[in-house]
BANUSE-930014 format. One record per residue (C-alpha): x negated, y, z negated; residue in one letter. Coordinates in Angstrom, 2 decimals. Each point is the difference from the previous one (the first is absolute). Last residue first. Example, Ala and Ser with C-alpha at 12.3 -4.5 7.8 and 13.67 -1.06 7.14 Angstrom:
2
R      east     north        up   resn
R    -13.67     -1.06     -7.14      S
R      1.37     -3.44     -0.66      A
END
This chain:
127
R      east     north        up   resn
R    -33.32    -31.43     10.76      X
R      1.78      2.05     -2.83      X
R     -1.63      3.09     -1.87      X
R      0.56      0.18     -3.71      X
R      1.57      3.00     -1.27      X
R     -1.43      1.65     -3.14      X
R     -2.10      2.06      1.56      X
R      2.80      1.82      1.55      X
R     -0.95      2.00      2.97      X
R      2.07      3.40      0.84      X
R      1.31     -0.01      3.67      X
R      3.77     -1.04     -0.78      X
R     -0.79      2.44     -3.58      X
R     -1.01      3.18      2.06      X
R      3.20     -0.32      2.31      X
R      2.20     -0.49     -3.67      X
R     -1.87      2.95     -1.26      X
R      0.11      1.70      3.30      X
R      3.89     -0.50      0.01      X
R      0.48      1.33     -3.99      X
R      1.08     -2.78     -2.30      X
R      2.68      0.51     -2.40      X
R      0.17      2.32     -2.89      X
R      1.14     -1.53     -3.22      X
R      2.57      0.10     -2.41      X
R     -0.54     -2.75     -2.73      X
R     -2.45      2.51     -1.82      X
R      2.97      2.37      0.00      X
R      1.96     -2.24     -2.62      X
R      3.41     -0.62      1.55      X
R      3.22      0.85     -1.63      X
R     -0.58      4.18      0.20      X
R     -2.66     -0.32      2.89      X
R      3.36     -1.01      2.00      X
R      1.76      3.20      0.15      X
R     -3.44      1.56      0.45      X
R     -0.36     -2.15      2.73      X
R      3.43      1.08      1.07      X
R     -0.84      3.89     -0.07      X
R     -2.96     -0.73      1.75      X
R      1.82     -2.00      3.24      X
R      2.42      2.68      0.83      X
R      2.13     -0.53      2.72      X
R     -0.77     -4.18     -0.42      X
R     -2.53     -2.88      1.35      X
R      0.63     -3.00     -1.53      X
R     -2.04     -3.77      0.42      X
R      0.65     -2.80     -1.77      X
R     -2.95     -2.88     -0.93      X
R      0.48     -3.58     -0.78      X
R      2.70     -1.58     -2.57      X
R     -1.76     -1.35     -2.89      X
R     -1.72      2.77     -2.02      X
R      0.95      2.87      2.22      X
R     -1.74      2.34      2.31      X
R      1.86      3.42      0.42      X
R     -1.10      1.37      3.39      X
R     -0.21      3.58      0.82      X
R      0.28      2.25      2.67      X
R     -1.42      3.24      1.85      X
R     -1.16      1.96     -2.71      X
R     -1.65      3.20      1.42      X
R     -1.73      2.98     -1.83      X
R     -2.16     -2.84     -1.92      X
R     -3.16      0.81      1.46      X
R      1.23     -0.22      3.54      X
R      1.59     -3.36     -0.16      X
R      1.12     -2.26     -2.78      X
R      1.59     -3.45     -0.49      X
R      1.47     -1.05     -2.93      X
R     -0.52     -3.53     -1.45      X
R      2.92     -0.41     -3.27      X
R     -1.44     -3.06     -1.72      X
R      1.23     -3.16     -1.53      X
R      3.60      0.97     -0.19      X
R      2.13     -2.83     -1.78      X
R      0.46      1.06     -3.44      X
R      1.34      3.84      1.67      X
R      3.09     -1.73      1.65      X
R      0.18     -0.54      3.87      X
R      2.79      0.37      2.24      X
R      0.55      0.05      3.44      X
R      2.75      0.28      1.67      X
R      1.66     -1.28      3.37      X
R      3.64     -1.00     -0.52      X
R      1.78      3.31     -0.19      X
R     -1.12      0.81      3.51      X
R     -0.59      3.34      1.66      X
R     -1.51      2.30     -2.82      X
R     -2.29     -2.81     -1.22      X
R     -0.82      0.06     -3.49      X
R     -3.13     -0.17     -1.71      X
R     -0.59     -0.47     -4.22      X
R     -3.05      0.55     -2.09      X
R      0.96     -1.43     -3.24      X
R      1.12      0.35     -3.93      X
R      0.27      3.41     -0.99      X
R      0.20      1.48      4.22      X
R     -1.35      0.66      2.71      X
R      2.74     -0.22      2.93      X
R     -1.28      0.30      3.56      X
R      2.57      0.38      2.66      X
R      0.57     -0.83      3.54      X
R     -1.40     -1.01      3.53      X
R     -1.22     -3.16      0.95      X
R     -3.53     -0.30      2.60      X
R     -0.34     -3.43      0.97      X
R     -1.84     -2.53     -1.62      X
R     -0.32      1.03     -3.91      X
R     -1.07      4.26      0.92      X
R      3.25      1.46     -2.20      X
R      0.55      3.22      0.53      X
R      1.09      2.73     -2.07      X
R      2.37      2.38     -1.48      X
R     -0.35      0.64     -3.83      X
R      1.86     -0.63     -3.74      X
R     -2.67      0.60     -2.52      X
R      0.77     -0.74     -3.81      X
R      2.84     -2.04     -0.25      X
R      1.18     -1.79     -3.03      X
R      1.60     -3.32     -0.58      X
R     -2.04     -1.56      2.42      X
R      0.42     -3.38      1.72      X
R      2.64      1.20      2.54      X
R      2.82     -2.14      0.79      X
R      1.17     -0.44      3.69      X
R      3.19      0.06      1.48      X
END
């Protein structure tokens, strides 16, 4: 069985995990970590503690009426994606351990379309 990190838990949720195939389970926000379990297997979790989250990246559509997933970015471990039932009720979860200037908005596509085609003055060209 696995041990949970927190003591206290704020936000229990269903959700998704998006880290190679899709895994289906529960978010746990709580006093010490954000914490994913799969509902299938006992083995596959993820856990990460509040010291290690770099960012929190949230994507948005549709002027904010639509919150398709998220992706916690930690310090030394790479990026972790989450989409969940109700994806504003665990940001705010999260907003209360996390400063909100470390959660941003991702990318839109045109701004990443705009940005392929955008010239950097800075690059130098190659021959």
């Amino acid at each position: 069985m696995v041990q949970s990190i927190n003591t206290k838990s704020d936000l229990v949720m269903n959700a998704t995990s998006h880290l190679g195939m899709a895994d289906y389970g529960k978010i746990m926000v709580g006093d010490k970590g954000f914490e994913f379990y799969d509902d299938r297997d006992a083995n596959n979790y993820i856990q990460i503690p509040w010291t290690e989250v770099n960012s929190v990246i949230v994507s948005v559509m549709f002027g904010g009426h639509w919150i398709p997933r998220f992706a916690i970015e930690t310090k030394s471990n790479g990026t972790f994606s989450f989409s969940s039932r109700d994806p504003k009720k665990v940001l705010r979860a999260i907003r209360v351990y996390i400063k909100p200037d470390r959660i941003v908005r991702s990318l839109s596509f045109f701004q990443v379309i705009g940005r392929a085609f955008k010239r950097n003055p800075n690059k130098k060209k190659t021959k």
